[in-house]
C-alpha positions in Angstrom: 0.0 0.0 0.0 1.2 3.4 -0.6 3.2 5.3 2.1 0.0 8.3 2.8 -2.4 5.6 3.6 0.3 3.4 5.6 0.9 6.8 7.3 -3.0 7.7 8.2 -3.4 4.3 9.7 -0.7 5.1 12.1 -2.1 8.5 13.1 -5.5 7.2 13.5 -4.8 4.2 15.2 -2.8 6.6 18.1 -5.7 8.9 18.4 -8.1 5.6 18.9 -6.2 4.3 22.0 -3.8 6.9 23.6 -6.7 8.4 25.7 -7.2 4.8 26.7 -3.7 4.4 27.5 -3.0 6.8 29.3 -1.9 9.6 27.6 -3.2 13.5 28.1 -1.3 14.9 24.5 -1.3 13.1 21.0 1.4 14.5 20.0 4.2 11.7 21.6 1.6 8.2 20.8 0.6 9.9 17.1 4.4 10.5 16.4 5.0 6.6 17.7 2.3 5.9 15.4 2.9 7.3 12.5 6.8 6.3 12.4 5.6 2.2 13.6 3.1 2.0 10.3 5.9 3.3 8.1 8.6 1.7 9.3 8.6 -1.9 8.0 9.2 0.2 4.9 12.7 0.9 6.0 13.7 -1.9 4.0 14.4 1.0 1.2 17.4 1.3 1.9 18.5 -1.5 0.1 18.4 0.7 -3.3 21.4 2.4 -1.7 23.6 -0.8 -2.1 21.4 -2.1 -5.2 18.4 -2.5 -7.4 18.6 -6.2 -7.2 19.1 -6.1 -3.5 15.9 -4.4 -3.1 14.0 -6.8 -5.2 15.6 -9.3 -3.0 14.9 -8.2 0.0 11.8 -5.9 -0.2 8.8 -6.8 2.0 10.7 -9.9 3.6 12.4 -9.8 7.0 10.9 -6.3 7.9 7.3 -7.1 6.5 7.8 -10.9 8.5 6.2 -11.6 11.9 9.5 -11.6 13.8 10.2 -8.9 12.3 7.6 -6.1 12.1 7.0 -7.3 16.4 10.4 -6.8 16.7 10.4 -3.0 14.8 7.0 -2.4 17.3 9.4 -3.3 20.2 12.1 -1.1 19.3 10.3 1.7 18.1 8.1 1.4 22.0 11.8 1.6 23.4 12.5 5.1 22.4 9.5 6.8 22.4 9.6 5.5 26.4 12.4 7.5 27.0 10.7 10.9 26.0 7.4 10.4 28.1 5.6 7.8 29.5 6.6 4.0 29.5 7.7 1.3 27.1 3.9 -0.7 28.1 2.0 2.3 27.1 3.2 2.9 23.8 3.6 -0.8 23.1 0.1 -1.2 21.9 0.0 1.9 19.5 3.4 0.6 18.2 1.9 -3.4 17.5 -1.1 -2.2 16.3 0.8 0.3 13.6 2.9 -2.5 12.8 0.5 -4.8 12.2 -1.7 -2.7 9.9 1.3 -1.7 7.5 2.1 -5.4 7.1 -1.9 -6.0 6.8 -2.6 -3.1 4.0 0.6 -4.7 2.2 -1.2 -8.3 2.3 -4.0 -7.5 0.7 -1.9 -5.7 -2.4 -0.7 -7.8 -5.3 2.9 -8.1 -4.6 1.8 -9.1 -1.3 4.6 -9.9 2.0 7.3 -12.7 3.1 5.1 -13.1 6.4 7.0 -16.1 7.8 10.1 -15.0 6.9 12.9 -17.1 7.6 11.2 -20.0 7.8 10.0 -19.2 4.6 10.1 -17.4 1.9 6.7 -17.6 0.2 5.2 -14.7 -0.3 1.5 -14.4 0.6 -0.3 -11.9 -1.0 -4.5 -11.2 -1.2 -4.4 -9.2 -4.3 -7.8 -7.8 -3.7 -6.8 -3.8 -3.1 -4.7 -1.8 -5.8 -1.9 -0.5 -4.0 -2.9 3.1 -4.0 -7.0 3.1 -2.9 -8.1 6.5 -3.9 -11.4 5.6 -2.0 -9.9 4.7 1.1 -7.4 7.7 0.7 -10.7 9.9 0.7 -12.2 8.6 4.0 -8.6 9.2 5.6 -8.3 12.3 4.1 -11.8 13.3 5.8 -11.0 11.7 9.0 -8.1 14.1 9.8 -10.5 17.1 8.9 -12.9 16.3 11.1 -10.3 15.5 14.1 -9.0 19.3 13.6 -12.3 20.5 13.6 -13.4 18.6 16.7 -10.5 17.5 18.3 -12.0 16.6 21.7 -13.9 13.5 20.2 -11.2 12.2 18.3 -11.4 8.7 19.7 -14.8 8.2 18.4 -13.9 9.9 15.1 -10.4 7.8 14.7 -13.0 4.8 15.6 -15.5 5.5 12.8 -13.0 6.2 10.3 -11.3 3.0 10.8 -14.5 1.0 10.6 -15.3 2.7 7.6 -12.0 1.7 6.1 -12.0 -1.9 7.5 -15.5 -2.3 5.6 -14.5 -0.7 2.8 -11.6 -3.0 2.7 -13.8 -6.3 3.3 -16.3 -5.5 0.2 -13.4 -5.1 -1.8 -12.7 -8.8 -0.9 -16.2 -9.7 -1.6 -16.2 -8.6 -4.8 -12.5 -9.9 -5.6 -13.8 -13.4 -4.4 -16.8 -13.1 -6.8 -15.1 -12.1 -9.6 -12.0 -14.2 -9.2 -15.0 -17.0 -9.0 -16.7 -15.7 -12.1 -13.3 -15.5 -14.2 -12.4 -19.1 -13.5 -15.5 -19.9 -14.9 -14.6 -19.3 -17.8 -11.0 -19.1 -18.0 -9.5 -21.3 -15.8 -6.4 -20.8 -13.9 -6.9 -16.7 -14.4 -5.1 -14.2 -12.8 -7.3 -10.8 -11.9 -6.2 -7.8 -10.5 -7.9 -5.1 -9.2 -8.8 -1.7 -11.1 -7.5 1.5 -9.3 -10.5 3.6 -9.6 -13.8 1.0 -10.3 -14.2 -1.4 -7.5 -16.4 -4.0 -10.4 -13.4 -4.1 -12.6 -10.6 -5.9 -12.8 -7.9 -6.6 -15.1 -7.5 -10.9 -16.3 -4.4 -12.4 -17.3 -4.5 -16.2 -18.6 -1.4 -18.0 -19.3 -1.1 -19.6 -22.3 2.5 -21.8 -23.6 3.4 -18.9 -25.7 1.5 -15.8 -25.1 -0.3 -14.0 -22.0 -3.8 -13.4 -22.8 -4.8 -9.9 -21.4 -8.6 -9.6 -20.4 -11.1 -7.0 -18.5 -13.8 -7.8 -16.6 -16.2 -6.2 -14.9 -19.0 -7.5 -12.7 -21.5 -5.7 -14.6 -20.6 -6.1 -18.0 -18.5 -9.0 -18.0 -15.4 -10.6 -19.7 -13.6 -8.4 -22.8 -10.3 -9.6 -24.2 -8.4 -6.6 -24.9 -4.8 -8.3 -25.8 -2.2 -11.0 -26.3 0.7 -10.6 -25.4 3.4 -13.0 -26.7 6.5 -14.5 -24.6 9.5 -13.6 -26.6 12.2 -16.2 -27.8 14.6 -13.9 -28.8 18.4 -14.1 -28.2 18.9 -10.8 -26.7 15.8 -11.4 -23.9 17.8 -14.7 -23.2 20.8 -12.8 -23.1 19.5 -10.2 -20.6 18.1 -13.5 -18.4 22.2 -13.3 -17.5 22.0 -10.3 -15.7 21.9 -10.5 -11.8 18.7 -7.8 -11.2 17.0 -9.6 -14.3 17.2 -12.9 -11.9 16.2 -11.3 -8.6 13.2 -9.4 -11.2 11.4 -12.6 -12.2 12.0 -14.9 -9.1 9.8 -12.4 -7.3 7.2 -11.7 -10.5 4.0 -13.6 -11.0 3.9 -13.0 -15.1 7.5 -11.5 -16.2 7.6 -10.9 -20.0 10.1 -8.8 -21.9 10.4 -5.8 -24.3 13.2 -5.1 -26.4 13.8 -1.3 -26.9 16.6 -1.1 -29.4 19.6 -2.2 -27.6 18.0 -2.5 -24.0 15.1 -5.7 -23.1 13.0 -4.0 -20.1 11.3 -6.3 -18.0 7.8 -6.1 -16.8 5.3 -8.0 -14.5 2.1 -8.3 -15.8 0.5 -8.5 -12.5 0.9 -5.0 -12.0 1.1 -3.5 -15.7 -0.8 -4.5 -18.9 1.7 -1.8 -20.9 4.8 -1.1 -18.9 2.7 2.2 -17.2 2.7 0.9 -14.0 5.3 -0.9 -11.5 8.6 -1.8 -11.1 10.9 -2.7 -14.1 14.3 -4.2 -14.9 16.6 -3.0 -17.8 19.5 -4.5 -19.3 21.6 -2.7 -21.9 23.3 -4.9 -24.6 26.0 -4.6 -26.7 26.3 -6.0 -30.4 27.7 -9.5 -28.7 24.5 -9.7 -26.4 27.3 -9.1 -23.9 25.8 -7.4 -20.5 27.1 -3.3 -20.6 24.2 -1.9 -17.7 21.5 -2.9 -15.6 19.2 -0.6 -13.7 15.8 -1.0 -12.0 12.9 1.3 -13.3 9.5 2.7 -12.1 
């Protein structure tokens, strides 16, 4: 999920329970808040050393169990040495935690959970990963706090039960369509549209080709394009490069473009024409021989 809404969830979840815990001022629990629901994200860093070191290691250790508990912990640590005590800002910490690595689940690239005792990733893939609807209730929410700050518990409650419904009739719908697209393509892949919660985009894997699909719960099924897996010397050549690896070990439906002297590698899961996502580029030369590789967005 995107780092505003990540963010909200933190502030909101403060203002629900630091009345109950304790505390007479938001500003200490909101600011624990806020930096517990963004920091499993501080896994970023990795770009600093490389890009195939963050495909590697994005959304695993600090999105895992042990390891977003351990981040709550931590995080409860330091705040306890500014006011109050490690127990009271424990909860708001958890809590924070535990919804950054929840809105990430339900996205499509989805979380190492179990992590190190294993590495599967387990992903819902029933919420885009920016949710411009439950952005808007968030967005509202923190109005309404300014305006009536003295019943920001209840309001911090509503909005999160808004959101939490919200989030569960996404689901609904993503179980009934993924139901209804098996129907009639079997073994389909459907991800969510970012603005219309009845549509969603279809891939079905074919030997040689992706075959790209909408549907949409009211209209239904529309095949829109096919999308063919390249056998080409310079995507095998690219295959060589270390970020290209890390790229599709971690993609659901990888498939190449060759630009000129560069193959650019996209996921299908998250982009139908290269618009959306993360990428990996490789630059040849004439001998197919590896010159550059870079990650792209």
């Amino acid at each position: 999920m995107d780092t505003i809404t990540h963010m909200l969830f933190g502030i909101f979840i403060a203002a629900l329970i630091a009345g109950k815990l304790g505390f007479k001022n938001l500003k200490w629990p909101v600011a624990a808040g806020v930096i517990a629901a963004l920091a499993p994200d501080i896994d970023i860093i990795t770009l600093l050393f490389s890009p195939g070191m963050f495909y590697e290691y994005h959304r695993v250790a600090t999105h895992s169990i042990i390891g977003a508990f351990l981040i709550a912990v931590i995080i409860a640590i330091l705040f306890s040495r500014l006011k109050k005590s490690f127990i009271n800002y424990l909860p708001i910490t958890l809590l924070a935690v535990a919804s950054h690595l929840y809105l990430d689940f339900i996205t499509s690239t989805g979380i190492q959970l179990f992590y190190p005792y294993s590495t599967a990733r387990v992903a819902l893939n029933m919420v885009p990963f920016v949710d411009v609807y439950l952005l808007a209730v968030l967005a509202a929410g923190i109005i309404f706090i300014r305006l009536y700050p003295a019943i920001g518990a209840k309001i911090s409650a509503l909005i999160l039960i808004i959101c939490i419904a919200a989030i569960g009739a996404r689901i609904g719908l993503g179980v009934i369509a993924d139901a209804k697209v098996n129907n009639i393509n079997d073994d389909s892949y459907i991800s969510p549209h970012l603005f219309n919660p009845f549509k969603w985009a279809v891939v079905n894997e074919q030997p040689n080709s992706y075959i790209l699909s909408d549907y949409n719960l009211l209209t239904g099924m529309k095949t829109s394009a096919s999308i063919p897996k390249l056998n080409d010397p310079m995507v095998e050549a690219s295959k060589e490069a270390k970020i290209v690896k890390t790229f599709i070990s971690s993609s659901t439906f990888p498939f190449a473009v060759i630009k000129g002297d560069t193959v650019i590698w996209h996921d299908l899961r998250v982009s139908f024409d290269g618009s959306r996502g993360f990428t990996a580029s490789v630059l040849l030369d004439s001998n197919l021989a590896i010159i550059q590789e870079r990650m792209g967005l």
